[in-house]
N, C-alpha and C positions, 0 to 999 in steps of 0.2 A: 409410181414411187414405191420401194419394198418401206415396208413397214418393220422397223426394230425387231427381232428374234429373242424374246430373254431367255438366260441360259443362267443356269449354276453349273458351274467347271468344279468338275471333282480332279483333281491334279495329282499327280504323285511320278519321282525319275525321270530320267531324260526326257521322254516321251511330254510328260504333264508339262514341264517345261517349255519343252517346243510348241506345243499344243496355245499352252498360257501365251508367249510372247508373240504367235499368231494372232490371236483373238483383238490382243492390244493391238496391234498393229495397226491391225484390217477391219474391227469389231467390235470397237471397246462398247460401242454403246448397247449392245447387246449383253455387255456381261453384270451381270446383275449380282452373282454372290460366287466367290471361293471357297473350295473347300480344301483342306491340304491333311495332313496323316494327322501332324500334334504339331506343336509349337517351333519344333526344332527340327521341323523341313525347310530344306535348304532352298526351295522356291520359296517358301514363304521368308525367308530370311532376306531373300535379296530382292524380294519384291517390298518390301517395309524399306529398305536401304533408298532405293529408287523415288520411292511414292509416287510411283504411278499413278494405283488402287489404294484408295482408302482403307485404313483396318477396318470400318464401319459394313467393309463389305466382305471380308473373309473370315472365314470359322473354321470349324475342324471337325475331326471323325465324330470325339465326344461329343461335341454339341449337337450332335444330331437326334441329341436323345433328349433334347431340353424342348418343348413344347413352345417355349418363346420365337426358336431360332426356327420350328415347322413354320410355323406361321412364316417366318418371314421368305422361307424358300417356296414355299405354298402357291400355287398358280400360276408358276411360271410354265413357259411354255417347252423348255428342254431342260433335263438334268445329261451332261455331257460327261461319260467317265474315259478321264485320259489315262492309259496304266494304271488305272484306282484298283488297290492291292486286297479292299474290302468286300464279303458280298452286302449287296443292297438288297432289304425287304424290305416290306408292307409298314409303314403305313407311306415310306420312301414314294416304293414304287410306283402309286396311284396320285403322287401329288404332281406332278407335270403335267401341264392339259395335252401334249402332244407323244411325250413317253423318252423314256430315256433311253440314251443309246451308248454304247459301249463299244471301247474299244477291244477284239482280240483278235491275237495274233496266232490265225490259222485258216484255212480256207474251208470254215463252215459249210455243210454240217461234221466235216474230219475235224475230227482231233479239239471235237469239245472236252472241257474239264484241264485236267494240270498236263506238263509237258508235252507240248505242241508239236518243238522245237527235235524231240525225242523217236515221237511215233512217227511222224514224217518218214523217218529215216528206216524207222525199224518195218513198217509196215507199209511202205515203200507206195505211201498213197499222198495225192495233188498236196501242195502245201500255198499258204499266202496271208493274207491279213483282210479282216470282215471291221466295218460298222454295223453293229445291228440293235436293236430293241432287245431289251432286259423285259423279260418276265418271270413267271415264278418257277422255271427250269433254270436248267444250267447251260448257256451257252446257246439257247434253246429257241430265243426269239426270231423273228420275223427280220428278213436281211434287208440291209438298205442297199449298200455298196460295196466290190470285193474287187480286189488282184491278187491275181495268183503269181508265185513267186517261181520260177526257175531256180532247180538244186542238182546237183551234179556229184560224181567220185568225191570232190576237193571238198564238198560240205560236212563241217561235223554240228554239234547240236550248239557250239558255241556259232559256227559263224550264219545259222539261222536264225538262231536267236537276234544278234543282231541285224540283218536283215528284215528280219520284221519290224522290227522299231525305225528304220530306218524308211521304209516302205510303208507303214498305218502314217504316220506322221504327214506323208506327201496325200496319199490319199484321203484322210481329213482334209487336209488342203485346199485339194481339189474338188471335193466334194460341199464344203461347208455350204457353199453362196445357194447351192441344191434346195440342201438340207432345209436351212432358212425360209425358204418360200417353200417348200414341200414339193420341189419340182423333183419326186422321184417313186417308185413302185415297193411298196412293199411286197417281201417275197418270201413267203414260205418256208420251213426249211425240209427235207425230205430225210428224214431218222433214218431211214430203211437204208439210204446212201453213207449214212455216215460212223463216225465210232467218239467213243466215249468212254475216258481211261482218269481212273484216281493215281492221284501219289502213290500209292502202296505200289499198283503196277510193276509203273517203274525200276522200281528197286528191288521185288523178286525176280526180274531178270539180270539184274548186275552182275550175279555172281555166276561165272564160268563152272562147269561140272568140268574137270577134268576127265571123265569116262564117257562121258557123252559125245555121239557124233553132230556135229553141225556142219551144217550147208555154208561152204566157203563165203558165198555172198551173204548169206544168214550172219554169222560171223563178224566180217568186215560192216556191216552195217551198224551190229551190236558195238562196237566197238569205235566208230564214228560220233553214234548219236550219243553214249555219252563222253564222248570227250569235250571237256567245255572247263577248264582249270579257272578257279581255283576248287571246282566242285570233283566229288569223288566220281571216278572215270568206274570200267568195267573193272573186275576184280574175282581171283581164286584162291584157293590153299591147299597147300601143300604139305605135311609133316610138320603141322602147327603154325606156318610161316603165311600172311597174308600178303599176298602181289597187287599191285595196280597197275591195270592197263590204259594209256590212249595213242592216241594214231593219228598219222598226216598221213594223208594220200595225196600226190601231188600228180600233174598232168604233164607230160612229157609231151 
């Protein structure tokens, strides 16, 4: 007979959502504490409506800073971050006896750090979605489980982005019942294979040089990966006048 897995679910967006009404489902008695952003998260809104979960067992970002509420997350055996928008340190990261695992949405070790969803396209390398251990790097821990995502002309960085949410959610899934008995291999991640990109990035290639030559396919990629509305697409100027670009490529 498996033995109970206790978990703190760090929850946040669709994702934490899906995430949370698995657990219930499938796990409830594993779930020992919630955590959600603040007060006026809408999982936590409609998980008080329900009463599933006791308030006795859900907290928040700020509480984590309260020594009362360590103690009580203290020695469990998984901290779980479902689309958790925060990073997590020390004295966090050393209190799970088995370590915390994180969801992101990329096929580590590519496209650690901010826009996943972006480099994919621009640097035209593997994409998909990872569980893995949190340590004191970024993105950086030890893999548990991964799928790798098919992308094609038709993808811009909006419809990867969704596809990863869409795709980490099934894979938690499938993976949890694993995870819980520890039936799986920790695996390394190999730096030398991968890349590692800040926000700032980004957004010093948004802007189009009018004078400059680009590689057609350089180009159309540029101009995919940010396309993702309501967020600001690729962009130039002209005699004062600022343009925005984005693009469907469709398959014939």
């Amino acid at each position: 007979m498996v033995k109970d897995c206790n978990i703190a679910l760090f929850v946040s967006g669709n994702v934490g959502k899906e995430i949370l009404d698995f657990i219930i489902d499938n796990y409830k008695v594993d779930l020992k504490a919630i955590i959600f952003s603040d007060e006026t998260s809408e999982i936590y809104i409609h998980l008080m409506k329900t009463g599933e979960i006791g308030k006795d067992k859900c907290f928040f970002n700020n509480d984590l800073k309260q020594n009362e509420i360590l103690q009580k997350l203290n020695n469990l055996d998984y901290f779980i971050l479902a689309w958790w928008p925060f990073i997590i340190k020390e004295p966090l990261i050393s209190m799970p006896k088995k370590g915390i695992i994180n969801f992101h949405p990329s096929f580590l070790p590519y496209n650690r750090g901010k826009n996943y969803n972006f480099w994919t396209i621009v640097e035209d390398c593997p994409y998909g979605v990872t569980l893995h251990f949190i340590d004191n790097t970024i993105d950086g821990g030890d893999i548990l489980f991964q799928k790798e995502i098919n992308k094609s002309w038709t993808d811009t960085g909006e419809t990867l982005y969704y596809k990863a949410q869409y795709e980490i959610v099934n894979l938690f899934r499938d993976s949890y019942a694993n995870i819980r008995t520890g039936n799986f291999q920790r695996r390394k991640q190999n730096m030398k294979e991968g890349s590692f990109h800040f926000e700032k990035e980004m957004h010093s290639l948004s802007k189009i040089d009018l004078k400059k030559t680009y590689e057609v396919k350089d180009l159309l990629n540029l101009l995919r990966a940010k396309s993702f509305p309501p967020h600001p697409g690729v962009w130039f100027e002209e005699d004062g006048i600022k343009y925005e670009i984005s693009i469907s490529i469709k398959q014939l």
